[in-house]
N, C-alpha and C positions, 0 to 999 in steps of 0.2 A: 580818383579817376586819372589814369594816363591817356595824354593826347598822343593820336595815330600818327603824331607831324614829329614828335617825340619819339617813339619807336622806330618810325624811319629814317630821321636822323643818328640811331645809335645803330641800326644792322642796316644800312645800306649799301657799304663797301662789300661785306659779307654776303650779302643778296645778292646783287647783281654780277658777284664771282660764282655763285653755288648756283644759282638759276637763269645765267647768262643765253644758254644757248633753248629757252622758253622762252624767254620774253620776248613778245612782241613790243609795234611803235605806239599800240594800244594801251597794254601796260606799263609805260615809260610814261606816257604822255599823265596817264594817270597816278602815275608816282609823285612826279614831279607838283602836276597840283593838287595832292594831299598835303605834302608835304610846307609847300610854302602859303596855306591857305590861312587869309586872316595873321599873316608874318611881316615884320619887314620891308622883305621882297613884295610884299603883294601891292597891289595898286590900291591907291588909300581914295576916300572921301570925304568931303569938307563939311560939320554939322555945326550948326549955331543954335542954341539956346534960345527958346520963345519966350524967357523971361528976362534973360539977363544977358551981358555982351558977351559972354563966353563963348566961345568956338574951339574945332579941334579938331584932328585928322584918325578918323577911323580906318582899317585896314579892311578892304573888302574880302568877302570870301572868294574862293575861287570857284565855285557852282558847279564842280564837275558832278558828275550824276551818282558817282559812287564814294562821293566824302559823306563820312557821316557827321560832318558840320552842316553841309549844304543843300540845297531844293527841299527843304521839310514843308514850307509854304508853298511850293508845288508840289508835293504831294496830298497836301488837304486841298487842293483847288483840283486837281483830279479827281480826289473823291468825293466833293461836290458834286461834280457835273454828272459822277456815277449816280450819285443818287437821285438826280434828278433825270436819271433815266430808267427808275425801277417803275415796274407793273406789277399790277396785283393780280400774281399768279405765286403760288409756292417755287421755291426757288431751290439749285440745288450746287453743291462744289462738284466739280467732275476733273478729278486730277489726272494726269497723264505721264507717267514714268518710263524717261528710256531708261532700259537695262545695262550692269553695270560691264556688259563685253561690249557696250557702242560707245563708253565715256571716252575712250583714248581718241576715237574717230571723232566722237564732237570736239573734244578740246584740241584739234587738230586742224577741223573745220568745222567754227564755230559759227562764222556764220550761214553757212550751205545746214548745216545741222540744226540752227534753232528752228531757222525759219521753216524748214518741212516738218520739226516738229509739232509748229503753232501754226500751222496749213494742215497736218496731218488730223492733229485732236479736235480741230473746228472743221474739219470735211468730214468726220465721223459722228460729231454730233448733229452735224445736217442731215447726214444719210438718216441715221436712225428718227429725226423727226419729220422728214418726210415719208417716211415708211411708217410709220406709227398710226395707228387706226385714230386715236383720240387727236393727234396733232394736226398730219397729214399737210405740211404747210414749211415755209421756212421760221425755226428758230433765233434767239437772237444768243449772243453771249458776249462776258466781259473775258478775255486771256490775258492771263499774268507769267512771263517765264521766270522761271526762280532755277538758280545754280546749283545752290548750298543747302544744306544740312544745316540744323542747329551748330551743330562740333563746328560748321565752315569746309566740311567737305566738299568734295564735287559731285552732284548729284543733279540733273539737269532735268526737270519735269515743268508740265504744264498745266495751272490750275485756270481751270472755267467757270465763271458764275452765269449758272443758265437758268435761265424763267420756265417753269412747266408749262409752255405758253408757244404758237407761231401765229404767221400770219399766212394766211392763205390770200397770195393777192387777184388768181385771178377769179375766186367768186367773193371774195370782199370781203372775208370772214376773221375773227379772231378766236381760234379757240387753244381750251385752257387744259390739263390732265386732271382729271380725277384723281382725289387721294385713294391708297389704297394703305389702309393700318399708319403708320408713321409717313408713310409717303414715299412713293418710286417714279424714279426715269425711266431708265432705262438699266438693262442688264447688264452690270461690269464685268463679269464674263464677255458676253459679245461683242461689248465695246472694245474690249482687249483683242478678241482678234483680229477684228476692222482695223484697229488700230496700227496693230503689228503688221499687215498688209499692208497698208497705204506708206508706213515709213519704210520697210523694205524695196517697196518700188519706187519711190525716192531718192534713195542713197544710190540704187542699180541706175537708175537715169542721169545722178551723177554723177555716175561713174567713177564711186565709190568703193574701196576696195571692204566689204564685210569681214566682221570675226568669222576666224574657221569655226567657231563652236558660240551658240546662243541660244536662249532658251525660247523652247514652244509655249511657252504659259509666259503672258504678258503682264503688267499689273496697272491697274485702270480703277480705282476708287473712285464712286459715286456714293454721295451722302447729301442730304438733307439739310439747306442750310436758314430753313424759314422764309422770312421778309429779304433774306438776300442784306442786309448792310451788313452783319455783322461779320461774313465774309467778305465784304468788300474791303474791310476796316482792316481787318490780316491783310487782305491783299496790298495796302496798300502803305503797310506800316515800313515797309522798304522799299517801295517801290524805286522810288530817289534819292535815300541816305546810304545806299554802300548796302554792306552784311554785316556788318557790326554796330552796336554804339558805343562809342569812348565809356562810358558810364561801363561798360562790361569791361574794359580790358581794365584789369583790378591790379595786374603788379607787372613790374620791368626790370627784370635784374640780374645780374648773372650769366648775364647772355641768354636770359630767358623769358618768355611772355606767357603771363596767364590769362587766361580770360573766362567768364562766366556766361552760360547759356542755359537753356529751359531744358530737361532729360527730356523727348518726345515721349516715352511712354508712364514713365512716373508721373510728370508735371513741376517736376523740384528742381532747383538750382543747382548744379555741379559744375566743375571747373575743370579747365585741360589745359595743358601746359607743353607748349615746343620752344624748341630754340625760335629765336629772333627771327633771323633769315625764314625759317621755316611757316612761321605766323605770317610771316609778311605775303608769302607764295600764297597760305590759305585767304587773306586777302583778296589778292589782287587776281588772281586762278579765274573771279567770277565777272573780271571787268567786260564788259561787252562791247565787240565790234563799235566802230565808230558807226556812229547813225542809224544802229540796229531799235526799234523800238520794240520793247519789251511789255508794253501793253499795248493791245489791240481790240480794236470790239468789233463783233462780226453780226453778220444777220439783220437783224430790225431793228441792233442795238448800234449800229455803227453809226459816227458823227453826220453822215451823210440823209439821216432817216429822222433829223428833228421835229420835222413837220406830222410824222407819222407817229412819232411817240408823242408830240402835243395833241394828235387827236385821239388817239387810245384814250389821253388822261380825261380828255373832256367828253368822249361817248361813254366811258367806263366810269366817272363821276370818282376818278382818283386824284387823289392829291398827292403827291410824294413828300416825305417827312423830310423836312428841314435839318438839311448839314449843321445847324451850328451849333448844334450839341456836340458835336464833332470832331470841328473844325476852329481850331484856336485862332485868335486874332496874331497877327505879325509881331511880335515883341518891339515895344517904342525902345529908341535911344535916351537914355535921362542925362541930365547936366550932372557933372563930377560937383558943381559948385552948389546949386540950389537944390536938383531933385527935378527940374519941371523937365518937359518933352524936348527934346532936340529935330530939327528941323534939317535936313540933306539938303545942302547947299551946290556943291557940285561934286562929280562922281569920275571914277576912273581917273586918278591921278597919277600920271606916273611915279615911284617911287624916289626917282633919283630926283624929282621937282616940288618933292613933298617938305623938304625942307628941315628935316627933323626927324624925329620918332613918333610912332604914331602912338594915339594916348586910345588903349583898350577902351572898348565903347563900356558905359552901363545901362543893363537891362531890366527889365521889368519882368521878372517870369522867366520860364525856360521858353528858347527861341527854338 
């Protein structure tokens, strides 16, 4: 395994000569703390020993949102709270793909662009469930935006996890869709042209300049995802570590990085290999505006509507399945001397007050 703090350290002069005039304060900002996360540099913490007088200074991570060191325990506590908002309705993915004549426009402006496109894909699936003879009511949904491609391309789509299910609030009703064979939403055909509507008038109201040439056939997958967790569990498997894991980037050498991803249509492991500098752009290409949030929940499903999903769960006599098959406990700190638990004494130290080197923590498990 090579570390990403690794890699930026050997092509970073290279990078930020060959991709100088890209980079945003966005992508600096997140260079920087990948690069010195859990280092040195970084601000340390003071842990003692629940058995014995040992003590020691551990290096904190740096929690940016796209290290894949960092927030893994916030992303099992997000998908927690997800699932402690499913209903027992079949459940379904509804992905949402801009085409590849708007990528230059999104990575241009990215945040005027995600965000009408995760306003666009949830006002299309409202429309089509209130228009729905079976639904006829507001739907709810979970939105995830995703940048990347397996490879680490740019590819900027929006997945929804939607309940075959609304609420009708003003006769007080909850109803659910009938299966029909394996089970249907809605038509992804139709969804695609709704779709392509509402972002087009979008982008013209920001007065956004459009591709002269783009295609009339949009592409909108809907599929069947059961109970709904095990899409959530995709969703949410990067929600907060970055587009990579260290564990994938397998060699460093040469002026060159490889790294290992899933083929999306075989299902087999292959490898792709760019210069350094150039790895590094497929990186950081998917870093997201400052304080953009990349999941949302809309409809019946949003934080705002807990009292309403506590009663669905107790007129509808559901229980929702318990996260902690899930959801890994926090990896303990262990003493280098005996083995027992270490104890966080005090925190955020500054480096230059820390006194020393810091002594790498030991863990229990993968953290």
């Amino acid at each position: 395994m090579t570390r990403l703090a690794h890699v930026i350290a050997a092509f970073d002069a290279d990078f930020r000569a060959q991709y100088r005039d890209r980079l945003t304060a966005d992508h600096l900002r997140a260079l920087a703390a990948m690069q010195h996360c859990r280092s040195e540099a970084s601000p340390k913490m003071q842990v003692a020993c629940t058995a014995c007088d040992h003590r020691s200074l551990v290096p904190h991570s740096c929690g940016h949102r796209h290290c894949p060191h960092c927030q893994h325990h916030e992303s099992q506590q997000w998908l927690e709270r997800q699932m402690q908002r499913l209903v027992p309705a079949d459940y379904f993915l509804v992905t949402f793909t801009l085409p590849a004549e708007f990528r230059p426009l999104a990575a241009a402006h990215p945040r005027i662009a995600y965000d009408l496109l995760m306003k666009s894909a949830w006002e299309t699936v409202r429309t089509f469930s209130q228009n729905d003879r079976q639904l006829a009511g507001m739907p709810g949904a979970i939105a995830v935006l995703h940048t990347h491609t397996r490879r680490l391309d740019y590819h900027p789509h929006v997945h929804l996890v939607v309940p075959a299910a609304a609420v009708d609030a003003e006769q007080k009703h909850w109803r659910t869709k009938r299966r029909k064979g394996k089970g249907y939403l809605f038509s992804h055909k139709a969804l695609a042209k709704v779709f392509r509507a509402k972002v087009l008038a979008g982008l013209t109201a920001a007065e956004l300049r459009l591709p002269e040439r783009y295609p009339t056939d949009w592409v909108v997958d809907c599929k069947s995802v059961g109970s709904g967790a095990s899409a959530l569990i995709y969703l949410g498997r990067y929600l907060y570590r970055g587009v990579i894991r260290e564990q994938d980037i397998v060699a460093c050498h040469d002026g060159q990085v490889t790294f290992r991803y899933r083929h999306a249509k075989t299902g087999r492991m292959a490898q792709r290999t760019v210069a350094g500098a150039d790895f590094l752009w497929l990186v950081l290409q998917h870093v997201l505006p400052k304080g953009f949030r990349r999941a949302r929940n809309f409809g019946f499903l949003h934080p705002n509507c807990k009292r309403l999903i506590a009663l669905l769960h107790l007129l509808l006599k559901f229980v929702p399945r318990a996260a902690a098959e899930w959801v890994k406990a926090r990896a303990p700190i262990l003493c280098a001397c005996c083995g027992a638990v270490m104890a966080i004494v005090r925190t955020r130290i500054p480096p230059m007050l820390a006194g020393g080197p810091a002594i790498p923590p030991v863990v229990r498990g993968a953290f």
